[in-house]
N, C-alpha and C positions, 0 to 999 in steps of 0.2 A: 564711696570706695567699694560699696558690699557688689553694688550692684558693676559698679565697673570690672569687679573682679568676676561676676556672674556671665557678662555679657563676652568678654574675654576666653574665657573657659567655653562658654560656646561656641564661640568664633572658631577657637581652635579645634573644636569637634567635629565643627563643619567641613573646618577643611582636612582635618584627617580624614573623614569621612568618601570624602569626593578625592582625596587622593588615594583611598583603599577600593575604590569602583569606579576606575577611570571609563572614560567614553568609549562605545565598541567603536573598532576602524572602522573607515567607512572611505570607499572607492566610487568614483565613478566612469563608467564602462565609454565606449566611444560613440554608445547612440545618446546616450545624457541618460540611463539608468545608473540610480544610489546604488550601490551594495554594502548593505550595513551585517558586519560580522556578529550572530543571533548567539549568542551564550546559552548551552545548554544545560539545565540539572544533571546531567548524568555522568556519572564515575567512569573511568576507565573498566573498559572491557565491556561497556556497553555494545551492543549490535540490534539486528532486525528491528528498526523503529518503523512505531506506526507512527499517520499525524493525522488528525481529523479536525471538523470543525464542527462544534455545540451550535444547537439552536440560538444559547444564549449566547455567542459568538467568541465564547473562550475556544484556543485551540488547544488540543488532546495531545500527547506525545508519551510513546508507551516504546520499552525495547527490554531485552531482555540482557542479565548479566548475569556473573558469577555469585553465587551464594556462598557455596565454598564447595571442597574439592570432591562432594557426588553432587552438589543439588545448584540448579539456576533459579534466578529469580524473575518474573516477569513484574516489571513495574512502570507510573505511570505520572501523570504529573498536569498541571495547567498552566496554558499563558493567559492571561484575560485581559479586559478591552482597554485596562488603564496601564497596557504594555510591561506585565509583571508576570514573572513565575511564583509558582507553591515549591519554593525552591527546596522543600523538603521532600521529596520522590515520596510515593502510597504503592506499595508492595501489594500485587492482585493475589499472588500464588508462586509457592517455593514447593520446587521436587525434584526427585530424583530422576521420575520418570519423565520430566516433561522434557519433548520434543525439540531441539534445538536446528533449524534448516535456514540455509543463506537466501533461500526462498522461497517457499510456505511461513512464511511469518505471523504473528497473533495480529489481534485489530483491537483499538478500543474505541468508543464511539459515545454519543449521549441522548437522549431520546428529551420531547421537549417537557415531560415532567420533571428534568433531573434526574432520572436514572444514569448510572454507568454504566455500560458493557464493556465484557470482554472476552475473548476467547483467546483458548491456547490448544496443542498439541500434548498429546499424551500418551505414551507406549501402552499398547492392549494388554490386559492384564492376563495371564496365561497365552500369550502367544508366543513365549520362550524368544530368542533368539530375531525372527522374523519383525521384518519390516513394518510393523501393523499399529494402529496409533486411530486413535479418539481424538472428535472435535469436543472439546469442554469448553462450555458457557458459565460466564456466573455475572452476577452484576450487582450494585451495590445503591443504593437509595440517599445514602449518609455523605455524597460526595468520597468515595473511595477508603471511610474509616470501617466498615464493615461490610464484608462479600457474603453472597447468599452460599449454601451450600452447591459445586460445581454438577452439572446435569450435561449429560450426554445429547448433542444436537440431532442426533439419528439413532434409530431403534434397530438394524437391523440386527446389533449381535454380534457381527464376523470381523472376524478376526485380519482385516484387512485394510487399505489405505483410506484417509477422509481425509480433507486438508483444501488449502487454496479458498480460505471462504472470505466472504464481504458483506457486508452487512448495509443494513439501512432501515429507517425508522419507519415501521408499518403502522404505526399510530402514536398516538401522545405517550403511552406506558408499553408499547410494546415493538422488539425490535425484529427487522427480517433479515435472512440468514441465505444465502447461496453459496452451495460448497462440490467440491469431487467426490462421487462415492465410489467406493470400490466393492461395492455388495454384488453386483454381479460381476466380477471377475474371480477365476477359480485361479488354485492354487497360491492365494493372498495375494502376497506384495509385489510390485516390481522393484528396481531402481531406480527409476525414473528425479525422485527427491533427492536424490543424493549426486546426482549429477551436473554438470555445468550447463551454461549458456550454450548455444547454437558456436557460439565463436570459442569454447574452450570445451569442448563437445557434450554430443548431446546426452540425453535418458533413454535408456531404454524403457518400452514400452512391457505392457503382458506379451506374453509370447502367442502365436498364432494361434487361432483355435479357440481363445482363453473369451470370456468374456468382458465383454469392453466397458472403461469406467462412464461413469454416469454423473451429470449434473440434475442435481436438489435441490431444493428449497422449504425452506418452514419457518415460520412464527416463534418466537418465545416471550411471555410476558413476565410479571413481574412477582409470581407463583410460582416460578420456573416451570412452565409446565409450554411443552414442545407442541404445535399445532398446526394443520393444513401442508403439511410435508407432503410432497409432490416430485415427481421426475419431472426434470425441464428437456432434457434430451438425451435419452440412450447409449451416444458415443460421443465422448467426447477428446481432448489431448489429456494424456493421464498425469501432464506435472507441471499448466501451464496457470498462471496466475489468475482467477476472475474478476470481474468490477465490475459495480454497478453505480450509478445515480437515477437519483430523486427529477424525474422532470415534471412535467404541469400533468400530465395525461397517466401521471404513476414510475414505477422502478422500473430504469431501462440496464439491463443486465446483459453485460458481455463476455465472451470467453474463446475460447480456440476451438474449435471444433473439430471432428476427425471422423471421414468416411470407411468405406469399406476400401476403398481404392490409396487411401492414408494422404489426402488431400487435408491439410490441416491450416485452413483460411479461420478470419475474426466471425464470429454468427454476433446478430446482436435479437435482443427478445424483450417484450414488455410487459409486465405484469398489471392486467387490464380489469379492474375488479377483482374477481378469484381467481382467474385462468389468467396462464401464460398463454401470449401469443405463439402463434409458429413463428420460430429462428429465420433470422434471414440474412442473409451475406452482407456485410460494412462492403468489404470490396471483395471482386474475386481475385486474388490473387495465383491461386493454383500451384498451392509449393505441395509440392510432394516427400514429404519427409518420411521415413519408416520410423521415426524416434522422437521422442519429445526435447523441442528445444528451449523447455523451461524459461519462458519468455512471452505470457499471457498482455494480452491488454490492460487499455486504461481508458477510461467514460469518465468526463465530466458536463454536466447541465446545468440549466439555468432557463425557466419555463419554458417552453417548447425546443429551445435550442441543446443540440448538444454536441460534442468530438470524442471523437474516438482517435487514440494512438495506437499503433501496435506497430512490433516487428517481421519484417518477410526475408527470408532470403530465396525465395524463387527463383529458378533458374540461374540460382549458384548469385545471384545480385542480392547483398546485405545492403536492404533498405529500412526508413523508418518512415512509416507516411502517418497521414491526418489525415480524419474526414468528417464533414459536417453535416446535422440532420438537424432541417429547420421544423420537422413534426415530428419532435419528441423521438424518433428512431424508428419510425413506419421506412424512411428511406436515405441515404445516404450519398450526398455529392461523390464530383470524383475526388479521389485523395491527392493531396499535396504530398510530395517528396521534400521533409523536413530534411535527410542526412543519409547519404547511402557511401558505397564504399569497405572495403578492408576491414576496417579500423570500427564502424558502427558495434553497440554490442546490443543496441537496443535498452529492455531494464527502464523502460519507461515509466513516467505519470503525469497526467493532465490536471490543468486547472482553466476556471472560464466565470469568467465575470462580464459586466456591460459594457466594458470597453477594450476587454483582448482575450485571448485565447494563449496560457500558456504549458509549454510543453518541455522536459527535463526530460536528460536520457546519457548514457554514459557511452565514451568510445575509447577505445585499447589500442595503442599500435607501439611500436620498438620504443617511443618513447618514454610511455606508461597510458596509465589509466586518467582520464580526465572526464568530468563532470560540467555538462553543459546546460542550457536556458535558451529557448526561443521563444517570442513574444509573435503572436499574428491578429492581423485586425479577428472580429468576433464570426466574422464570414469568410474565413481565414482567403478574404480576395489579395492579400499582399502579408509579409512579413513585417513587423515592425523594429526586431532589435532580433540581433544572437550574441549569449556571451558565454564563455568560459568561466564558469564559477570557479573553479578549484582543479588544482594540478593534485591527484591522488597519489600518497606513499605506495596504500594498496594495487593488489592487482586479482585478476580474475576474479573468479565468486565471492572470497571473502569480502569482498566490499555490496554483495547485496543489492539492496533496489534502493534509489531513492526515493523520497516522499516529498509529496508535494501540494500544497493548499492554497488557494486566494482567500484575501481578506481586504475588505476595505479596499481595493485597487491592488493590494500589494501583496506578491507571489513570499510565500516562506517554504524553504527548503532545508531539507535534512538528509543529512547521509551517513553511512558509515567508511570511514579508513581507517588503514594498519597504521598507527607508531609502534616501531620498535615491536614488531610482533604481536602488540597486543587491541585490538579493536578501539576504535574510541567515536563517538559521534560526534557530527559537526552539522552547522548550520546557519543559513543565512536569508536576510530583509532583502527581498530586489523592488524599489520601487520605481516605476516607469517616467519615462523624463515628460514633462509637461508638454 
């Protein structure tokens, strides 16, 4: 009887159980892709999520929220390989001053010892009123229960813009760092950061005369201590995203560039031993913009292979193209025309595994905001799927950039939209039909 009543009591545990954690939905698209609905850790009012992926092949997922009514919270969390969250969030850093942008967002990251990174924004301290804001770094050994004291990624002092940075592991314990500097631009900040998409308009840039922001890079190890910091290129676009990946031949890093003529095409560059190479054009597109259209690229690799996405709208045509470089990013095919049109907002991010190449990017027209996926073979020679992930609440900038990772064959995406006013991130499993 003891035990019948034991095994009883179980039983029904069980099934309470499995009926308090029912199965995510799960859809499948018209080319034969799953979409499995991804449950996230995070509270309401969450925004700006990062996603990454660990050595150890857990993926990273960091956004920032409300702490309370001065101060936000940047926090962060894990999925790992046996398809499970740490569904309890690890809190990086709470402030008053820290930096809240729909598009300069933090990053967190893992290095193959177990380190954590992470970086956030942070208003300059004595720079009253103005625009001006610190890249801070800190990173944690302990799996996220204890932060190092936070260290400023650049020395220069001024009281002016840093932001748009990407990171990537420069060795087993130490992580690398590419950001916007604003040390040679006079009179500090622009607007540029506070401004919309190309399609809900642009940033302005410094004003003429002024000198022009600059792309950086440096080391930081596990000492906190900042190393090999270096100009990658003199002028760059003052408010557009950067990215980099990891290929066989080193960190192939890309970003917007911007001449004297305000031609503001994709450069891409490789970091080759200690020296960066010379920048060299993904494609020329030849947009001439006077203003930043806060809408940087996206690189992803896989040993010598890599894509690059970005957005153009040149000659008044909103387009989103790909292009593929089979030596690490010495040189770059012509680009495919993923999505052009109206309605494109661009807001891109790539992923690339051994058997496809995928690309996430969002588009806007009378009838809202929508959130899209396209799959192309790895030599992007044909397309193999496009779907509409999600009909978005949100519209224009609040809804941010998506994120986007491969795993095991299977693309995981994150986004943020408005309910009801208030932020909330969502996410989701697309795996590719057999």
């Amino acid at each position: 009887m003891k035990n019948a009543a034991l095994l009883l009591i179980a039983g029904c545990a069980l099934l309470a159980a499995c009926q308090q954690a029912p199965q995510p939905a799960t859809t499948t698209d018209a080319a034969g892709n799953t979409l499995t609905q991804w449950a996230l850790p995070a509270a309401a009012g969450a925004a700006q999520p990062d996603l990454s992926l660990a050595p150890d092949g857990r993926l990273l997922l960091s956004w920032i929220r409300p702490f309370d009514k001065q101060r936000h919270a940047l926090q962060y969390t894990t999925f790992d390989r046996q398809q499970q969250w740490q569904w309890t969030p690890k809190t990086i850093a709470v402030g008053a001053s820290m930096v809240v942008n729909w598009a300069d967002t933090p990053h967190v990251a893992a290095t193959a010892d177990g380190t954590i990174w992470a970086h956030w924004l942070q208003k300059t301290r004595g720079a009253g009123d103005g625009a001006a804001y610190d890249i801070i770094v800190s990173h944690s050994v302990d799996d996220g229960l204890h932060w190092s004291g936070p260290v400023r990624a650049h020395d220069d002092g001024k009281a002016v813009e840093h932001g748009f940075v990407s990171f990537w592991p420069a060795a087993r314990d130490r992580l690398g760092m590419a950001w916007l500097d604003g040390r040679n631009t006079t009179g500090g900040a622009h607007a540029g950061h506070d401004a919309g998409a190309a399609g809900d308009g642009a940033g302005d840039d410094t004003t003429e005369g002024a000198g022009m922001t600059s792309l950086r890079a440096a080391n930081v190890d596990t000492a906190s201590r900042i190393a090999d910091s270096v100009e990658v290129d003199p002028s760059v676009c003052d408010c557009c995203g950067t990215d980099v990946a990891v290929t066989a031949r080193g960190p192939l890093l890309v970003y917007r560039d911007r001449t004297a003529d305000e031609i503001r095409d994709i450069r891409a560059t490789r970091l080759d031993g200690d020296a960066w190479r010379a920048p060299q054009p993904v494609h020329e597109d030849n947009w001439k913009i006077a203003a930043c259209p806060v809408n940087g690229p996206a690189v992803a690799a896989t040993g010598n292979g890599a894509v690059v996405a970005w957005y153009s709208a040149a000659d008044d045509r909103r387009k989103l193209q790909l292009a593929r470089s089979a030596d690490a990013g010495d040189s770059f095919g012509a680009p495919v025309i993923v999505d052009q049109g109206d309605a494109v907002q661009g807001r891109v991010d790539v992923a690339l595994d051994a058997k496809q190449a995928w690309v996430a990017w969002l588009r806007e027209d009378a009838g809202g905001q929508s959130l899209w996926l396209a799959r192309y073979a790895p030599d992007l020679s044909r397309e193999l799927s496009r779907t509409q992930l999600a009909k978005l609440q949100g519209r224009g900038r609040a809804t941010g950039f998506p994120k986007l990772v491969a795993r095991d064959g299977e693309a995981f995406v994150v986004w943020t939209d408005i309910v009801g006013s208030v932020p909330q991130l969502r996410g989701l499993r697309v795996r590719p039909a057999r």
